[in-house]
N, C-alpha and C positions, 0 to 999 in steps of 0.2 A: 505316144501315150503309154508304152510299157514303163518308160521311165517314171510316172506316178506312182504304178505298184511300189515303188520302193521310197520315193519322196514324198509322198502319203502319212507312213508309217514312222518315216524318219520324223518329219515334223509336228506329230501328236508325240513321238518319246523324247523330243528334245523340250517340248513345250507343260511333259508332264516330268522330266528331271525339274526346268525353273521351276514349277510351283511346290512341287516337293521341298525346294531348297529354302524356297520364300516361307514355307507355314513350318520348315525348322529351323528359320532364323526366329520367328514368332515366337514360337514353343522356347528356345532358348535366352529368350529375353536379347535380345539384341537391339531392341524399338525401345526399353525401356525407360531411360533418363539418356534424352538426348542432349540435353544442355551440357551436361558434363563431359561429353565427349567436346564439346567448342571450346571449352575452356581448358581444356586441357592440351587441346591443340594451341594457345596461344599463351599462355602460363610460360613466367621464367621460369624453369625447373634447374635452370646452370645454380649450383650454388659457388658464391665468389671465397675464393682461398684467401685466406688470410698471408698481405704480406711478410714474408719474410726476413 
């Protein structure tokens, strides 16, 4: 049971880092246009050289 004192504490700081992280993804717009990120991921961005 002494091992709770410490896995207690650990698991309310690890559990208040993620939400920290998650409302300053929020705050930084990271949620905002999602569609652009898909298409972006699947866009030819190579552009073709011209031959030589």
């Amino acid at each position: 049971m002494e091992v709770m004192v410490i896995l207690v504490p650990l698991a309310l700081g690890l559990g208040l880092v993620g939400l920290l992280g998650f409302l300053w993804s929020l705050n930084s717009g990271q949620y905002d246009h999602l569609e652009g990120a898909a298409w972006r991921a699947i866009a030819d961005d190579e552009q073709k050289k011209p031959a030589e």
